[in-house]
C-alpha positions in Angstrom: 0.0 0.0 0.0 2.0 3.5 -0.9 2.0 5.8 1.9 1.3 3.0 4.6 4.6 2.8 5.7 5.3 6.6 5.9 2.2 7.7 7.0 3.3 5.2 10.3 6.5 7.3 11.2 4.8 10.4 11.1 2.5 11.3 14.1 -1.1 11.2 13.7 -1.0 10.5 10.3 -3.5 7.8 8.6 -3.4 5.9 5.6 -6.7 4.8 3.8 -6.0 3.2 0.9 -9.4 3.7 -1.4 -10.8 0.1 -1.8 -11.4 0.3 -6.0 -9.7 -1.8 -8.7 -9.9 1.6 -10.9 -6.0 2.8 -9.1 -5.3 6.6 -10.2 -8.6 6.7 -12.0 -10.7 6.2 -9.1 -11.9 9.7 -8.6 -13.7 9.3 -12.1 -16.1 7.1 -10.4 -19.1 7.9 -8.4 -18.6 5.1 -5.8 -14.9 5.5 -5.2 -15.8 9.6 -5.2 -18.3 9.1 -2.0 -15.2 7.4 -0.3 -13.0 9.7 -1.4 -15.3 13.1 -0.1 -15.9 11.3 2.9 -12.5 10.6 4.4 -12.0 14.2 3.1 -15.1 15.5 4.9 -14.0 14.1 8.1 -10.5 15.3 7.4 -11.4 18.7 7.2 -14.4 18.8 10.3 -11.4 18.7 12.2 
């Protein structure tokens, strides 16, 4: 998973890998979007 390993040597970083087969194209699809805005949503209520 890229990022995994950094984001556990840096403090309070989180990884979340987006679960899609679609890679770098993910954000072209509605589903993998409503992941994507959420994690970002909860990111930013922060």
């Amino acid at each position: 998973m890229d990022g995994g390993y950094e984001a556990e040597h840096i403090p309070g970083a989180e990884s979340r890998p987006i679960p899609t087969i679609r890679g770098h194209l993910a954000p072209f699809n509605p589903e993998d979007q409503e992941f994507i805005d959420g994690a970002l949503g909860e990111l930013f209520e922060d």
